[in-house]
Structures are given as structure tokens and as C-alpha cells.
N, C-alpha and C positions, 0 to 999 in steps of 0.2 A: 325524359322523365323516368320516374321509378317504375317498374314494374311492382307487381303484387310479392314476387320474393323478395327483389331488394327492400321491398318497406318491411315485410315479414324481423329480415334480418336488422335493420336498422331501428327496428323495434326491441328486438329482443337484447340485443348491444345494446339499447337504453336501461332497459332495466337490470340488466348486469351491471352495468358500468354506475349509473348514476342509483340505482335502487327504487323500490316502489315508494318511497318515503320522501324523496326528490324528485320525482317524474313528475307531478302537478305542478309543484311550482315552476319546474324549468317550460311545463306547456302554457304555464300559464304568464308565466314572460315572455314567449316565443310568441302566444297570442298579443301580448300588448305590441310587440316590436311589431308584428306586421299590420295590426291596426294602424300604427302610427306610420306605419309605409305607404298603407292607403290614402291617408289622409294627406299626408305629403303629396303624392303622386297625385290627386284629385287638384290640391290646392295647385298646384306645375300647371295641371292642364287648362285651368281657371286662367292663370298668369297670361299663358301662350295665347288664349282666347278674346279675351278681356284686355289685357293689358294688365297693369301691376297689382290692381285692386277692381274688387266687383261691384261695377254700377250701381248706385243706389236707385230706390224705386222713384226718386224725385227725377234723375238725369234721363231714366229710361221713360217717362211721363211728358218729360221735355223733347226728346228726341222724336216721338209718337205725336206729340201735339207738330212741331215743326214739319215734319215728313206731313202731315194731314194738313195742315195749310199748305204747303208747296203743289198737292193736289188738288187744293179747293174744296176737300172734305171738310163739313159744319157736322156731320152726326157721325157717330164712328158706328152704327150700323150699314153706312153706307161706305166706310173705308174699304173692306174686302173688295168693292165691285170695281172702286178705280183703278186695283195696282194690276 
């Protein structure tokens, strides 16, 4: 990663190069593009996790109720004590 000189320098190369007049807007597309990196990469992890799309809260209510009768849980206060 960068040191504190090299950022120094590659700072000051920006405002040479591109000027103080275009230095927001290039930060502030440099911020949209790794926003939308994040979000990519969160959605990736979801996919790998999950599967291709995110359980809805009906499947995940189903799968909770079926898992609690295969126990013979009737109150889901008592679910924690069985598993």
C-alpha cells in the first residue's frame, strides 16, 4: 500500500495534472465507482451464501417453522433449548 510520501506525491501530481477545478469531480467519481464496487462485491458474497437470490422472509419463516416441528417445538420460546 501507499506510504504517506507516495500519497503526498500522487496528490500533488493530481493537482498539477488535472487542476483544482477538476479534482472534485474526478473524487467524486472515483467515490461513485468504488461505491458501486462495494455493492457488487457484497451482492458476490450474498450469491455465494445464499444462492442466486436472497430468501425471502416467507421461505425463511417456512424453513423455521419445518426445522421446529422436526423437533417437536409448539412455542419458539422453547426452540433455543432443543437444538
Amino acid at each position: 500500500m501507499f506510504g504517506w510520501g507516495e500519497l503526498g506525491i500522487v496528490i500533488i501530481l493530481a493537482i498539477i495534472l488535472l487542476g483544482p477545478d477538476k479534482l472534485p469531480e474526478v473524487f467524486r467519481t472515483l467515490g461513485k465507482i468504488y461505491g458501486e464496487y462495494k455493492k457488487a462485491k457484497r451482492r458476490f458474497e450474498l450469491e455465494l451464501i445464499y444462492g442466486y437470490e436472497i430468501p425471502s422472509r416467507e421461505i425463511i419463516d417456512e424453513l423455521v417453522k419445518k426445522r421446529m416441528d422436526e423437533l417437536g417445538v409448539t412455542d419458539f420460546k422453547d426452540f433455543g433449548k432443543k437444538l
